[in-house]
C-alpha positions as CSV (number, residue, x, y, z in Angstrom):
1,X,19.1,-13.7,23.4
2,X,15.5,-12.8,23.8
3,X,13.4,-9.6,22.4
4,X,12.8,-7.3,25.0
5,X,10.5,-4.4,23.8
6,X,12.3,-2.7,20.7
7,X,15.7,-4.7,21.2
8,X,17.5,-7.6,21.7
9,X,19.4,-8.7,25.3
10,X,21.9,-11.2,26.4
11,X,21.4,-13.8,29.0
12,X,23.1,-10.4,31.4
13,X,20.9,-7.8,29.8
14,X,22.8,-6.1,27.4
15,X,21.3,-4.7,24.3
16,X,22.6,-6.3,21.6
17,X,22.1,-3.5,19.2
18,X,24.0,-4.9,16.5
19,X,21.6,-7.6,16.2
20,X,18.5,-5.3,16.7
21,X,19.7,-3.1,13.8
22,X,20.9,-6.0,11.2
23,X,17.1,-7.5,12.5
24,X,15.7,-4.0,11.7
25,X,17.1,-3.1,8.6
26,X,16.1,-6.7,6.9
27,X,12.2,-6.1,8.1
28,X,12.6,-2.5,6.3
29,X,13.9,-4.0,3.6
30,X,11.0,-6.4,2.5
31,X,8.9,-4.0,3.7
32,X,10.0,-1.9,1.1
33,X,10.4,-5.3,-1.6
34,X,6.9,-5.8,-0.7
35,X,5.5,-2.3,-1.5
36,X,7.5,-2.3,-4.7
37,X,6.1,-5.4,-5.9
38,X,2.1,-4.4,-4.6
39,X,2.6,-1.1,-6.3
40,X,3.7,-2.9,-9.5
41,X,0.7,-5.2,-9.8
42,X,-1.7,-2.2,-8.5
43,X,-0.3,0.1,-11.7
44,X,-0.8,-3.1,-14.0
45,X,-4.6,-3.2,-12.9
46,X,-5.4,0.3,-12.7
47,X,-3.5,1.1,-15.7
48,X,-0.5,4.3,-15.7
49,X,-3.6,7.1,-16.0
50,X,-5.3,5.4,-12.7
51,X,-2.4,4.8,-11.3
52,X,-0.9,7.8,-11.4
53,X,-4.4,9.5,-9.4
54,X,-4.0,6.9,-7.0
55,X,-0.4,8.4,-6.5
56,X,-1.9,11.8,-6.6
57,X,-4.5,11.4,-3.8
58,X,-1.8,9.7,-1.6
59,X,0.2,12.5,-1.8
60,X,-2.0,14.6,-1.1
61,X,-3.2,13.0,2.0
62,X,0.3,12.7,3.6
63,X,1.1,16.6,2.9
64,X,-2.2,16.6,5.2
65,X,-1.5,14.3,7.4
66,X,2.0,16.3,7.9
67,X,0.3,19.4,8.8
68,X,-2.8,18.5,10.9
69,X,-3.0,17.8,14.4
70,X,-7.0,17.5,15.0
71,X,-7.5,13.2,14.8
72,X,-10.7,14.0,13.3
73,X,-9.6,16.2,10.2
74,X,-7.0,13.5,9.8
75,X,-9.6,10.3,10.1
76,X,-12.0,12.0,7.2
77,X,-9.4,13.2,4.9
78,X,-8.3,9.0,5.2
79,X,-12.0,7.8,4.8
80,X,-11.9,10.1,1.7
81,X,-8.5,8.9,0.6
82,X,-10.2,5.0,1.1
83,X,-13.4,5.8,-1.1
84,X,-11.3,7.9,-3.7
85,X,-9.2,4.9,-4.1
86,X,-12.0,2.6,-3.7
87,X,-13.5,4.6,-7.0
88,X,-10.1,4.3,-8.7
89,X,-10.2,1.0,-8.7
90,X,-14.3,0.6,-9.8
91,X,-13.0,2.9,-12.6
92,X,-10.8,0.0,-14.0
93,X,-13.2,-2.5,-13.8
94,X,-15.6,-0.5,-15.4
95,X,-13.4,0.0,-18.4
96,X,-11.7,-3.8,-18.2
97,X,-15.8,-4.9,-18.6
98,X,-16.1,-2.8,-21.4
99,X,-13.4,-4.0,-23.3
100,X,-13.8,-7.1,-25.0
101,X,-11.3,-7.4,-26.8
102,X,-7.2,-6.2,-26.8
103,X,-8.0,-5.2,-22.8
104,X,-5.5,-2.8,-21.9
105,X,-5.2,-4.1,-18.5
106,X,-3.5,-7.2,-19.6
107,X,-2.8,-8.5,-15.5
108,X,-2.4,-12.3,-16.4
109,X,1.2,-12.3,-14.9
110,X,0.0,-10.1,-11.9
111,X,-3.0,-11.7,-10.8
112,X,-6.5,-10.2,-12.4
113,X,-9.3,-6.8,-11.6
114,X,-10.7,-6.9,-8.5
115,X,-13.9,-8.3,-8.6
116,X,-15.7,-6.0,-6.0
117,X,-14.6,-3.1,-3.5
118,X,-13.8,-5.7,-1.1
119,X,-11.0,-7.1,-2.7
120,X,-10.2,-3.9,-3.6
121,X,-9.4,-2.8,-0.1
122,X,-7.6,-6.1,0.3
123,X,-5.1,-5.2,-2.5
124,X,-4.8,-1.9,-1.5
125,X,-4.5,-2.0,2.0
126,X,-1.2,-4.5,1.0
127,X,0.5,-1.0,0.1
């Protein structure tokens, strides 16, 4: 049985969509693992207020995205969405580096603040 553009055949050529969907529905599945467990260490460096902008802008952008058809009104309301979550997460390190002491973004079991905006993107773009 080989992959054959979106599906699996036999040796004969039959779709083995049985196969293709079990196949299917385990990607989706850590897809969706993998989102939960990005969005969990995301909301433990941001913090809940953070977090819950970051949440904001993204909905925001797909209500866009859901009524616009013009690529170019779609790719600047994305570079937006990138730098306003690129802030979000300067925001955090601004306040993690101003706390000494007691930091409220406690991430030692989620891996620590990004350091700059690249690893920022890095993190985020794992979403």
């Amino acid at each position: 049985m080989e992959w054959a553009g979106g599906d699996y055949r036999s040796s004969d050529g039959e779709v083995q969509y049985d196969e293709w969907k079990r196949k299917e529905e385990e990607l989706q599945a850590y897809n969706r693992q993998r989102q939960r467990e990005m969005a969990i260490q995301i909301r433990s460096i941001l913090g809940e207020h953070l977090f819950m902008a970051l949440k904001d802008i993204s909905a925001t952008l797909q209500s866009k995205a859901t009524g616009m058809s013009d690529e170019e009104s779609t790719q600047k309301d994305i570079e937006d969405y990138v730098q306003d979550a690129i802030f979000l997460f300067r925001q955090s390190r601004n306040m993690a580096s101003s706390e000494n002491t007691n930091n409220i973004h406690d991430v030692s079991d989620n891996g620590s603040i990004p350091h700059n905006d690249i690893e920022s993107l890095d993190m985020f773009s794992n979403l």
